[in-house]
TORTI-284324 format. One record per residue: x, y, z of N, C-alpha, C in turn; residue in three letters; chain. Coordinates in steps of 0.05 Angstrom, whole numbers. Example, Ala and Ser with C-alpha at 12.3 -4.5 7.8 and 13.67 -1.06 7.14 Angstrom:
<atoms>
ATOM    n.px    n.py    n.pz   ca.px   ca.py   ca.pz    c.px    c.py    c.pz  residu  chaine
ATOM     264    -114     156     246     -90     156     264     -66     156     ALA       A
ATOM     257     -45     142     273     -21     143     258       1     157     SER       A
</atoms>
This chain:
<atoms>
ATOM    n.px    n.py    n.pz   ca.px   ca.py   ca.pz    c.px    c.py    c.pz  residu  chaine
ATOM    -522    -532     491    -536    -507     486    -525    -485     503     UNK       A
ATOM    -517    -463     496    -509    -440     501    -532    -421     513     UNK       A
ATOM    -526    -418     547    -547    -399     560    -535    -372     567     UNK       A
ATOM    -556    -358     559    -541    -324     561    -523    -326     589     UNK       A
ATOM    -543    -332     612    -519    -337     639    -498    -344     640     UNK       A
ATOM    -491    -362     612    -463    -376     620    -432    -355     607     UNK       A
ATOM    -453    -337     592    -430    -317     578    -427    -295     612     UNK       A
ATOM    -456    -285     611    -454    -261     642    -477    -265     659     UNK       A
ATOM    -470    -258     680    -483    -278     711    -475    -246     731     UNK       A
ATOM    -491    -244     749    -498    -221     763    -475    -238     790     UNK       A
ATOM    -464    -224     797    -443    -232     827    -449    -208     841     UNK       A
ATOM    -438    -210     873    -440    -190     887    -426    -166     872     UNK       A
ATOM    -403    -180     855    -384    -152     855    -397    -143     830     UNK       A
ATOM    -420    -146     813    -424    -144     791    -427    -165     764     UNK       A
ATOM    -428    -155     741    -440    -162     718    -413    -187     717     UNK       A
ATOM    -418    -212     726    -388    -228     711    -385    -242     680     UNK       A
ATOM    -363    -238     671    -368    -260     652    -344    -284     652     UNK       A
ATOM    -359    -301     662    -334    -328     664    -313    -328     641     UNK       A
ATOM    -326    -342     613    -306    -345     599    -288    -323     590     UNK       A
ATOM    -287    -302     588    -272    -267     590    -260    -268     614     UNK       A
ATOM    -270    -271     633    -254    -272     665    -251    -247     671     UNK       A
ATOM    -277    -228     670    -281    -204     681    -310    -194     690     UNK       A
ATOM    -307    -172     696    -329    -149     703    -336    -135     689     UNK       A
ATOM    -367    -123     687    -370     -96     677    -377     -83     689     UNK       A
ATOM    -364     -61     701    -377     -42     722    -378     -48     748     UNK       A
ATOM    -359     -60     755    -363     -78     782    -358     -48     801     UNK       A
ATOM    -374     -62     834    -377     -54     853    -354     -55     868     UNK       A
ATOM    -336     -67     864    -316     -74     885    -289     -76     871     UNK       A
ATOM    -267     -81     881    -242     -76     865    -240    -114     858     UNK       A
ATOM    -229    -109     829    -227    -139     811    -207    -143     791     UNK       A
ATOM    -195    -170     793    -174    -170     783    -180    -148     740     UNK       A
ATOM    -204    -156     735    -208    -143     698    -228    -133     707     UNK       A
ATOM    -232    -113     694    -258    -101     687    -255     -93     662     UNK       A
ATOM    -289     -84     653    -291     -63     636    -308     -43     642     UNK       A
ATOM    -301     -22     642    -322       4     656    -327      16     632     UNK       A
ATOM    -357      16     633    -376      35     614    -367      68     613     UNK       A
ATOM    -363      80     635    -366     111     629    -351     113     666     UNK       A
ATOM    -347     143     661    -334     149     681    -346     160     712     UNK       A
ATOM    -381     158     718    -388     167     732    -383     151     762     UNK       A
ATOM    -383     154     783    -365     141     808    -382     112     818     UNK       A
ATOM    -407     107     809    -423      92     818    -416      63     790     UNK       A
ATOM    -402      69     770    -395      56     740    -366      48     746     UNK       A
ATOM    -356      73     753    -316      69     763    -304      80     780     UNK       A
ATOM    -301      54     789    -284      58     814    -253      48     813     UNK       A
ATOM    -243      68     843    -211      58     832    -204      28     841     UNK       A
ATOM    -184      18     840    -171      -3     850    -168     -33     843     UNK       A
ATOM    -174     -38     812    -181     -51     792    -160     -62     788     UNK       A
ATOM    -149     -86     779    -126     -94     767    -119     -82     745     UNK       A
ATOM    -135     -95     720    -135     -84     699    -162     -75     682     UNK       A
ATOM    -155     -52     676    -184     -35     668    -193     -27     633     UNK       A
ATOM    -209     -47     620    -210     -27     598    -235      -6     589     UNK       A
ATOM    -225       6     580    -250      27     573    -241      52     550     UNK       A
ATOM    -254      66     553    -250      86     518    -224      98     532     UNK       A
ATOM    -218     115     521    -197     140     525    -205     154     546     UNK       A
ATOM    -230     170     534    -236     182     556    -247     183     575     UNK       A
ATOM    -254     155     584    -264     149     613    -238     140     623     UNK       A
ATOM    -218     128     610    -189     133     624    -186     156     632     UNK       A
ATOM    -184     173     617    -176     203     622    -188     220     656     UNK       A
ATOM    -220     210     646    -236     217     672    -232     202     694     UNK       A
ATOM    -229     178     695    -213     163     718    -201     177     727     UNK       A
ATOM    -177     176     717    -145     187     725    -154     212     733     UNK       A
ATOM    -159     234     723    -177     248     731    -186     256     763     UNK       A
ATOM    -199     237     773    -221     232     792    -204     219     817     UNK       A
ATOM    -196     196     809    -177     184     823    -147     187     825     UNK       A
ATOM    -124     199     804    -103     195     797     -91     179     788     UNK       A
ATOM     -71     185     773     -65     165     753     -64     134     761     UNK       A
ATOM     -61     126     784     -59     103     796     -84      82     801     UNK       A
ATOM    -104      96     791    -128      82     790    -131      53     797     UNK       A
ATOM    -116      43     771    -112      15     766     -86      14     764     UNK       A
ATOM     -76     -20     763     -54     -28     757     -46     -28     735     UNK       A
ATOM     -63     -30     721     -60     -28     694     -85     -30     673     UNK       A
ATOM     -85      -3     650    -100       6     636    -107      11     593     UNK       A
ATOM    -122      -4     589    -126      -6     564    -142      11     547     UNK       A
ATOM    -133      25     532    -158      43     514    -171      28     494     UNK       A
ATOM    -200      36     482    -198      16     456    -221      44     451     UNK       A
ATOM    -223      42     430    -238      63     412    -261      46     403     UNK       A
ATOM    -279      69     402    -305      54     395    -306      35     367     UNK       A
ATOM    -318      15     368    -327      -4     348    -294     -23     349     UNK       A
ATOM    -274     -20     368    -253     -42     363    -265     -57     379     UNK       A
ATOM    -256     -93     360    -261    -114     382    -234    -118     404     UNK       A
ATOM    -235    -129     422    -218    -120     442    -217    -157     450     UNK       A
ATOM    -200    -177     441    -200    -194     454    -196    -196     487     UNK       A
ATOM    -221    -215     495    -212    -233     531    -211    -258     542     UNK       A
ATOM    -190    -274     531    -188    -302     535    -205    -306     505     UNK       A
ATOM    -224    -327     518    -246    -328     490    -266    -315     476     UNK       A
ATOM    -268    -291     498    -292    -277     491    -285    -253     470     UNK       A
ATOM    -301    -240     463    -294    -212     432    -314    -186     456     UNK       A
ATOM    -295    -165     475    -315    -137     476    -308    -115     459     UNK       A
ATOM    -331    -104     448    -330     -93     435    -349     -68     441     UNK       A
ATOM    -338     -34     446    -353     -11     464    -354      11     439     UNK       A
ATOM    -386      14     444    -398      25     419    -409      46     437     UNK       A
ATOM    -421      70     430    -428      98     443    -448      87     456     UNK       A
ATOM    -454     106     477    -475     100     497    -494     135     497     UNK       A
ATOM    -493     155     485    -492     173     489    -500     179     514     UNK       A
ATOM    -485     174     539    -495     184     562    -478     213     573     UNK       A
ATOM    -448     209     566    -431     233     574    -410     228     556     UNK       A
ATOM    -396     244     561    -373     240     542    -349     215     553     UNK       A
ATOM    -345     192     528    -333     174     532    -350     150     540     UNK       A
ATOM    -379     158     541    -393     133     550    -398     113     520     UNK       A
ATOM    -401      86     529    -401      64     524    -417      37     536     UNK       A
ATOM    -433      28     506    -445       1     519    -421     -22     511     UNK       A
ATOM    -420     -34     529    -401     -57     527    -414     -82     511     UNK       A
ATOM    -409     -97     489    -415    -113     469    -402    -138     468     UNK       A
ATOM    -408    -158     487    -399    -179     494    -402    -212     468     UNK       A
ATOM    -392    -212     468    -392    -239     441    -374    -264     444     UNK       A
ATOM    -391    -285     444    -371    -314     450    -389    -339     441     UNK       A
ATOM    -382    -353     427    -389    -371     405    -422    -365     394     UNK       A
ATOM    -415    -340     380    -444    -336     364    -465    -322     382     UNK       A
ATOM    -459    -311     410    -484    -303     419    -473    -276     435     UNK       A
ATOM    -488    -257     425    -481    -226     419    -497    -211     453     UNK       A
ATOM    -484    -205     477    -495    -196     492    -500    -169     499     UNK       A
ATOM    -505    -139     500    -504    -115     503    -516    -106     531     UNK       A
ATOM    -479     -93     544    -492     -81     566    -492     -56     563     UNK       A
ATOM    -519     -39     564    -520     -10     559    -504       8     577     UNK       A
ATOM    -496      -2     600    -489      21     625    -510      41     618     UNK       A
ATOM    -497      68     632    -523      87     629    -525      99     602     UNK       A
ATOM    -556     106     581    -555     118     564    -583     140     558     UNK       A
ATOM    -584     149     539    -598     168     533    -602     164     499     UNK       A
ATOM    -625     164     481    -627     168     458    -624     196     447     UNK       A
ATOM    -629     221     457    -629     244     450    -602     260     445     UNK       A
ATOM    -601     274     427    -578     283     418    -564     295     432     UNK       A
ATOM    -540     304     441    -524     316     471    -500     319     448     UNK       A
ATOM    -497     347     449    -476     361     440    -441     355     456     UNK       A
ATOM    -443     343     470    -424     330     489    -410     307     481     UNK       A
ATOM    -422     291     469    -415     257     469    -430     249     446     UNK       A
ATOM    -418     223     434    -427     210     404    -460     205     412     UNK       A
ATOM    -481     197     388    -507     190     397    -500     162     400     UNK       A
ATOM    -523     153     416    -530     118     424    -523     108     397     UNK       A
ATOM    -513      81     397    -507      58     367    -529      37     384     UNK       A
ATOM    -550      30     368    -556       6     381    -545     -17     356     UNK       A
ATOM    -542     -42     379    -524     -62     369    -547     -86     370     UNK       A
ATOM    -550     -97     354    -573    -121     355    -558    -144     373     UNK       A
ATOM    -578    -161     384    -566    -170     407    -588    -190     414     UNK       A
ATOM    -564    -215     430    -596    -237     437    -601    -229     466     UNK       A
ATOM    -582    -211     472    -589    -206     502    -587    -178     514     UNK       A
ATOM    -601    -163     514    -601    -132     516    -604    -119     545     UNK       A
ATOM    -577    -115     560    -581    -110     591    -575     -81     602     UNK       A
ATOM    -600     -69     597    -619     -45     598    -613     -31     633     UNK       A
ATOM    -604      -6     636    -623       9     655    -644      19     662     UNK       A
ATOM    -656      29     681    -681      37     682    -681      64     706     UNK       A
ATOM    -663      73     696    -670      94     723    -693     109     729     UNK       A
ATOM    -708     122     691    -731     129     694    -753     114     683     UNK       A
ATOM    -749      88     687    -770      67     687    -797      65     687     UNK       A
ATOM    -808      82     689    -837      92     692    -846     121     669     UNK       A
ATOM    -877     100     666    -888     119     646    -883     147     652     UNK       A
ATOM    -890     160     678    -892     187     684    -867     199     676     UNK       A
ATOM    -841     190     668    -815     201     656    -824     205     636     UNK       A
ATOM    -826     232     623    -823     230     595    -814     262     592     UNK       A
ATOM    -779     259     590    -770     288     589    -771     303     567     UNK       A
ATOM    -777     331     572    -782     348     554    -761     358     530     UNK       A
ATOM    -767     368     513    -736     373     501    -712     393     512     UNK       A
ATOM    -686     389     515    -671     407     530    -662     422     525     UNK       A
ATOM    -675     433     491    -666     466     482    -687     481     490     UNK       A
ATOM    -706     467     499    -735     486     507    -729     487     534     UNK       A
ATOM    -716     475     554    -708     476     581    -685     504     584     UNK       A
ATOM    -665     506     557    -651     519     568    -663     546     550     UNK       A
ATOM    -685     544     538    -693     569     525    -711     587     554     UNK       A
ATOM    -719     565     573    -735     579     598    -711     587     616     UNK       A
ATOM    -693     578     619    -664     594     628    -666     626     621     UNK       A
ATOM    -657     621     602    -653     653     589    -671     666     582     UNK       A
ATOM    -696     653     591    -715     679     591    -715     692     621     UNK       A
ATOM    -717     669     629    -719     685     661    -697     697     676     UNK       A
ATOM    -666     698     658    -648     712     657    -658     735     645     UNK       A
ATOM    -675     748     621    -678     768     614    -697     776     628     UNK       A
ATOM    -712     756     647    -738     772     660    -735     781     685     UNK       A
ATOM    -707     769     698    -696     794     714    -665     793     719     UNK       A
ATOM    -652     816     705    -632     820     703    -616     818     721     UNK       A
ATOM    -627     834     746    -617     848     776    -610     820     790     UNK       A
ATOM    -617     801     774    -613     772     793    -584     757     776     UNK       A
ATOM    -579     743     784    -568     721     778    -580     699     780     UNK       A
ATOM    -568     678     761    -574     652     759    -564     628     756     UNK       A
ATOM    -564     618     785    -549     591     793    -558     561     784     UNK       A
ATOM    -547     557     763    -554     531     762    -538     504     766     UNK       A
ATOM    -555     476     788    -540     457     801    -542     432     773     UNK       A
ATOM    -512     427     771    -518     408     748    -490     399     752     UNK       A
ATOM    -503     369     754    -478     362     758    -447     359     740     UNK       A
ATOM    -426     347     764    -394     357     749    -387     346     727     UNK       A
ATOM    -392     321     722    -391     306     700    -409     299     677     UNK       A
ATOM    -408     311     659    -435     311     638    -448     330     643     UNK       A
ATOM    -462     335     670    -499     350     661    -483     386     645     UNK       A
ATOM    -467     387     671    -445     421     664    -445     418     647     UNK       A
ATOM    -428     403     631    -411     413     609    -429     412     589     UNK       A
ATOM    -457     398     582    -484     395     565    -489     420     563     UNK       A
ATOM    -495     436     596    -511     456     600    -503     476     584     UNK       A
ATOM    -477     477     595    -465     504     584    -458     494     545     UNK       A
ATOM    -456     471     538    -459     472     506    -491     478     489     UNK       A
ATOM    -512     470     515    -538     474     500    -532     510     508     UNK       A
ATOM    -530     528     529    -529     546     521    -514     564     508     UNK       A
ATOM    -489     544     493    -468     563     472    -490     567     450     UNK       A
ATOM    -507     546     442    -511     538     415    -537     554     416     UNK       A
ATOM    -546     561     440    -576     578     441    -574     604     443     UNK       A
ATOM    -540     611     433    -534     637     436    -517     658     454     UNK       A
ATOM    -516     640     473    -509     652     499    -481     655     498     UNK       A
ATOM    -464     680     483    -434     675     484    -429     697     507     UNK       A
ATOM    -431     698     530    -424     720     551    -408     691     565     UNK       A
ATOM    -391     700     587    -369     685     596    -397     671     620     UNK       A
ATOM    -388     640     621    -406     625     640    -391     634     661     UNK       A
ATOM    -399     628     689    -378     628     707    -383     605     726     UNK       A
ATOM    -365     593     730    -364     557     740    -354     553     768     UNK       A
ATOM    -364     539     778    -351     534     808    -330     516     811     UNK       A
ATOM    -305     522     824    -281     507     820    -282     475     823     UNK       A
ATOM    -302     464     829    -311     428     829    -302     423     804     UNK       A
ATOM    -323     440     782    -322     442     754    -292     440     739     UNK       A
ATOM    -275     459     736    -260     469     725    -243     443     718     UNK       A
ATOM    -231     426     739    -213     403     716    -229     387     694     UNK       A
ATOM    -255     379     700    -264     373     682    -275     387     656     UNK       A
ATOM    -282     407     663    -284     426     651    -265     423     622     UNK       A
ATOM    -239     430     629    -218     424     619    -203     399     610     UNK       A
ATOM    -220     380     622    -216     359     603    -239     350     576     UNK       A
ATOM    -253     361     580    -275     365     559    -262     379     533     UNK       A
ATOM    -251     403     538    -246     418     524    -217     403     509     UNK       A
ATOM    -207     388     524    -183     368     515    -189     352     496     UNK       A
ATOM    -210     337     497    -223     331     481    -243     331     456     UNK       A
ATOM    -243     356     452    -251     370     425    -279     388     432     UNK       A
ATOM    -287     386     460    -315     398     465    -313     425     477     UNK       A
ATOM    -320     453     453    -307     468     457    -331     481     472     UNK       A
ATOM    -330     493     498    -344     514     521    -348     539     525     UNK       A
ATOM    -324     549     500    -335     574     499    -314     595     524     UNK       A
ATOM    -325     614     528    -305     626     555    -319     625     581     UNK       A
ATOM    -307     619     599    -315     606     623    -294     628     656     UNK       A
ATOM    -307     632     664    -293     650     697    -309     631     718     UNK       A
ATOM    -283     631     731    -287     632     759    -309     639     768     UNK       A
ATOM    -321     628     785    -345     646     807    -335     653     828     UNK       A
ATOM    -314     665     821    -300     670     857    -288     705     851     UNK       A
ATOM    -275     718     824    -266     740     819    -287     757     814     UNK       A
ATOM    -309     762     817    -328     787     808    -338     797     836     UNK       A
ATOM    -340     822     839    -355     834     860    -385     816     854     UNK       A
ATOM    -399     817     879    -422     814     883    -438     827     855     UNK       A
ATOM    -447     845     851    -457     866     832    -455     855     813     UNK       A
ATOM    -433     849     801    -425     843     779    -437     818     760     UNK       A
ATOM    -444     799     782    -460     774     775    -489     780     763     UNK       A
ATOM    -496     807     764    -518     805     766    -525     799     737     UNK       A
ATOM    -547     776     719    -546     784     701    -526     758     685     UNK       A
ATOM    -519     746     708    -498     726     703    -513     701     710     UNK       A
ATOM    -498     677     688    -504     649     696    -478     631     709     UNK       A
ATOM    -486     627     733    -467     609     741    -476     571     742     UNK       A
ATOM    -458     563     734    -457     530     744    -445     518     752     UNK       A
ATOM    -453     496     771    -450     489     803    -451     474     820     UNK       A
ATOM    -441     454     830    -454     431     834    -485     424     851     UNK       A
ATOM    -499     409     850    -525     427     860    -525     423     886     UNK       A
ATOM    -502     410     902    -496     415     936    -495     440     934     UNK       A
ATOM    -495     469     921    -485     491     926    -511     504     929     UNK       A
ATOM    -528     501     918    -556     511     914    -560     525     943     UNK       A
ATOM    -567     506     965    -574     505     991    -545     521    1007     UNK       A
ATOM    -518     515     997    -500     522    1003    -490     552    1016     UNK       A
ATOM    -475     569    1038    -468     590    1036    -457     601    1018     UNK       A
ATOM    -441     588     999    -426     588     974    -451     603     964     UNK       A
ATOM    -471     600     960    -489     615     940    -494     644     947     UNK       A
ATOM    -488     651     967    -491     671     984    -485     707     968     UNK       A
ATOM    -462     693     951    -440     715     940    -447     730     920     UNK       A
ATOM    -463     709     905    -487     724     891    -512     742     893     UNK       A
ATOM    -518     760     873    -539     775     879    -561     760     876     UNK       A
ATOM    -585     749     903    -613     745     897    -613     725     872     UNK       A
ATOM    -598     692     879    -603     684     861    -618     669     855     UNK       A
ATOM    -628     665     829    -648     650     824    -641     609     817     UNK       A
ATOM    -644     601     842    -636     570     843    -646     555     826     UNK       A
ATOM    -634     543     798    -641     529     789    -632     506     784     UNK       A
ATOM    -645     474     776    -641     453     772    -631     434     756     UNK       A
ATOM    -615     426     743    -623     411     717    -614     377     721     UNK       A
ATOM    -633     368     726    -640     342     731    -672     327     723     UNK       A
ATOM    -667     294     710    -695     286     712    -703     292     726     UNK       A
ATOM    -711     286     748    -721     287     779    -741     310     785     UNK       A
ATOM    -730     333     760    -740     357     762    -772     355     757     UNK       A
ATOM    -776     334     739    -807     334     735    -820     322     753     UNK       A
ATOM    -809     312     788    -829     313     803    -829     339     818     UNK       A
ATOM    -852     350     822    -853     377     834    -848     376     860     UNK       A
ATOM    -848     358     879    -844     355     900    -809     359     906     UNK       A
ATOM    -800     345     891    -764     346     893    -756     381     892     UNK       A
ATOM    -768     382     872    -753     406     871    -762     431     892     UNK       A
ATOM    -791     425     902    -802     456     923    -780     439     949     UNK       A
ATOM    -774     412     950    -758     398     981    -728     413     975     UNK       A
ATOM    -716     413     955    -701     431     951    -695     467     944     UNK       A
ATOM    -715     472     951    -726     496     938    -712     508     920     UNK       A
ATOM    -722     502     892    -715     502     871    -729     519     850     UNK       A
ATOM    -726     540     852    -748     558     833    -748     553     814     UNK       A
ATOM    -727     547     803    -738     544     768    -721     514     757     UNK       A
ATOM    -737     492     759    -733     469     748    -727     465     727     UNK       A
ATOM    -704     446     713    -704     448     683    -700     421     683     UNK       A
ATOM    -724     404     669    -718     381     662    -702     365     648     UNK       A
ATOM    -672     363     651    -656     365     637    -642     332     647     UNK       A
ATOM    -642     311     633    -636     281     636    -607     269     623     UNK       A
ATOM    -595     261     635    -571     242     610    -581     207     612     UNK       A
ATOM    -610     210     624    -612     177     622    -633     180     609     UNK       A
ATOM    -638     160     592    -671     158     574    -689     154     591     UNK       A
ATOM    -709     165     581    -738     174     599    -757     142     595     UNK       A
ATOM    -778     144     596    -797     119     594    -794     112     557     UNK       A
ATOM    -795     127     546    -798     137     515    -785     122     506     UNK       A
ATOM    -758     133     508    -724     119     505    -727      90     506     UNK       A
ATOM    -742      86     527    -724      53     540    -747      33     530     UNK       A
ATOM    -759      44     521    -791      28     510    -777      27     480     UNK       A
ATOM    -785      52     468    -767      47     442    -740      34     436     UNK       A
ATOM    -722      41     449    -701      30     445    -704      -7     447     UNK       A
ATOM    -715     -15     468    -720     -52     466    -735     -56     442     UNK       A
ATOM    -760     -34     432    -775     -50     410    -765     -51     392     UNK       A
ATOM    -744     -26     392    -718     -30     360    -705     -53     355     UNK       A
ATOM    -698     -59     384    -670     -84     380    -680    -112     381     UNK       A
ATOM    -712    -108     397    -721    -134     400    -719    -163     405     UNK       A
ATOM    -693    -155     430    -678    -177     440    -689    -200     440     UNK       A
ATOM    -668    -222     449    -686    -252     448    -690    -250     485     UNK       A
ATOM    -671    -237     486    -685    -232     520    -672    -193     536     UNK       A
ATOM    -693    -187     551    -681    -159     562    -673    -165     593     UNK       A
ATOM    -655    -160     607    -647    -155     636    -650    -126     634     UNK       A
ATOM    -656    -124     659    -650     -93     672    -638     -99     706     UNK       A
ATOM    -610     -83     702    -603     -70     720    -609     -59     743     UNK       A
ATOM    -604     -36     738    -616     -18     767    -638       1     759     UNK       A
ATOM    -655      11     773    -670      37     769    -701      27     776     UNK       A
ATOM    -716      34     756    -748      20     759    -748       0     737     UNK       A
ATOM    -749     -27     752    -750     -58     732    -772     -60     731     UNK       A
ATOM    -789     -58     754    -819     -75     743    -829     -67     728     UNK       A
ATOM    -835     -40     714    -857     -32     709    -833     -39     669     UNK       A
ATOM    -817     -34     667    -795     -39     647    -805     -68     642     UNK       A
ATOM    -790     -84     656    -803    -111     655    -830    -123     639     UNK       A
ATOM    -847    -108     655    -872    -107     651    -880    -104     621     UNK       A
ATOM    -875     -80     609    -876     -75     592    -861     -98     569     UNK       A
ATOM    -840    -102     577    -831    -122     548    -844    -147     552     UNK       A
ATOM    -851    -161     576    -870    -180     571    -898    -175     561     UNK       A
ATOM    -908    -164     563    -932    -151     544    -925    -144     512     UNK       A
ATOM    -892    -147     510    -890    -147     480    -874    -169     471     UNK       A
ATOM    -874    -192     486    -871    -211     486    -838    -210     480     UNK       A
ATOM    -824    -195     494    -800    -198     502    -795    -204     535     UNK       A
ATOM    -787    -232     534    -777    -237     562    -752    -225     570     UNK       A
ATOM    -763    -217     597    -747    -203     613    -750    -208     642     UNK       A
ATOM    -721    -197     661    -712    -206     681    -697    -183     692     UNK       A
ATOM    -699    -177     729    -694    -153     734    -665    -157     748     UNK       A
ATOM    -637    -156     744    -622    -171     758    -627    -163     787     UNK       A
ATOM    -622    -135     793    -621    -127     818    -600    -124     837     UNK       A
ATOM    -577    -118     811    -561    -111     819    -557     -76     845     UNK       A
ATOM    -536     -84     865    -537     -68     885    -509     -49     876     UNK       A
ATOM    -514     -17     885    -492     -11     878    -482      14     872     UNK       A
ATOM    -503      13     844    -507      37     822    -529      50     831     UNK       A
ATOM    -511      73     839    -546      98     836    -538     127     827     UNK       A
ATOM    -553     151     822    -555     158     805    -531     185     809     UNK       A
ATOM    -515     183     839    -499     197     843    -499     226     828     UNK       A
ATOM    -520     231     825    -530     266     821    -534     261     785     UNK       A
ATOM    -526     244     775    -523     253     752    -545     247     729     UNK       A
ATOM    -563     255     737    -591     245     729    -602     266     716     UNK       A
</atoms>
């Protein structure tokens, strides 16, 4: 008899799978991996051999330089990708652009690791595919009922009002470099907003690798060429170290804003002083991760990192057994 453990088993360095003779997402440098998405807490450099989409290669290389790994494999979504005996196969994760759940398969028993995802539509990256599965190994970052994010054209519709409700200001918003930016500034192409964004140089290679990739941004400046004055009236985006930062300084009277889950505890955001919160997530809220298991209805759920018990909890009450690995490692490295 065939036990989900014996396909993947939690190790220090991460998710293993014996018969494949790799990682997913590992913590530490390994002879194989496969990395879900490109955020630094998912991939890291120093890997033997790495596979993953295009463009979490791209963002790698990127991040690290081309040298990342020793050596590197693309596979496009829905190819099976032989490993030894095993079949992976990386289907959309909609978490950022190039994300991927990894789809593990070896004599008849179908395993899905989500890495990080989101159900909601993001003009950035493909939507979630869910893959039916006897073994469905889930995040939980917002694991708890009290997550339940709002929609994020109505987040960026309170942006631009309070851009029109005071002009004389500017408006800084902290979102992070990978994904949350490049979201922000596409939810506000599509809400109208064609005046030039202006981006903090963290931004800009990625920026431009986005746009490499078919995700068009629209026109974008520097936050470094305009007189003071000139901002006024202006949206900048930023990494949200800058918020608190002297870097913010340059601007006129700006109005600090957020876009992170996190935002819907009020406490985070007055410890950061954060005037205008925008609940804005690339991980599924309580909603997401409840629905998403009752869709697929695993023969069993793991969870990862984030909030397990109360996750947990919940699929045993729907009579899906579940198990919290507890894995060490992954955290939300801003991009929440």
């Amino acid at each position: 008899m065939i036990r989900p453990q014996d396909l993947l088993c939690p190790k220090p360095e991460g998710l293993y799978c014996a018969p494949g003779d790799f990682y997913i997402d590992p913590v530490r440098p390994v002879a194989r991996a496969v990395i879900t998405h490109g955020h630094a807490d998912h991939a890291r450099a120093g890997h033997g051999a790495v596979l993953a989409t295009r463009e979490t290669l791209d963002i790698m290389g990127e991040r690290y330089g081309l040298g990342f790994a020793q050596a590197a494999q693309a596979a496009a979504y829905g190819e099976a990708v032989p490993r030894d005996a095993v079949e992976v196969t990386l289907v959309p994760a909609g978490h950022v652009l190039g994300s991927a759940q990894a789809v593990v398969r070896w004599k008849g028993l179908t395993m899905v690791v989500s890495g990080d995802y989101k159900r909601r539509r993001d003009p950035t990256c493909p939507p979630f595919e869910p893959v039916p599965c006897d073994v469905f190994i889930s995040e939980a970052t917002f694991g708890l009922p009290v997550f339940r994010h709002p929609d994020d054209r109505e987040e960026v519709a309170r942006l631009l009002r309070s851009v029109a409700q005071f002009p004389e200001r500017s408006h800084l918003v902290g979102a992070y470099a990978l994904g949350k930016a490049q979201r922000i500034i596409r939810l506000l192409r599509e809400a109208g907003w064609d005046r030039p964004i202006y981006v903090h140089g963290a931004l800009e290679r990625l920026n431009a690798l986005y746009e490499k990739h078919g995700i068009d941004l629209g026109p974008l400046a520097p936050a470094t060429t305009t007189k003071k004055a000139d901002f006024a009236g202006q949206i900048i985006v930023a990494p949200p170290s800058t918020l608190q930062d002297r870097w913010s300084r340059r601007f006129p009277d700006p109005v600090a804003a957020f876009a992170s889950g996190w935002m819907q505890i009020r406490a985070r955001a007055r410890q950061r002083a954060v005037e205008l919160p925008l609940v804005i997530s690339d991980h599924a809220d309580w909603d997401e991760l409840t629905a998403t298991v009752d869709e697929l209805r695993p023969g069993e759920l793991w969870i990862t990192h984030g909030r397990e018990e109360a996750l947990a909890r919940w699929a045993s009450l729907h009579d899906i057994p579940a198990r919290a690995l507890a894995l060490v490692g992954y955290e939300d490295e801003g991009d929440d």
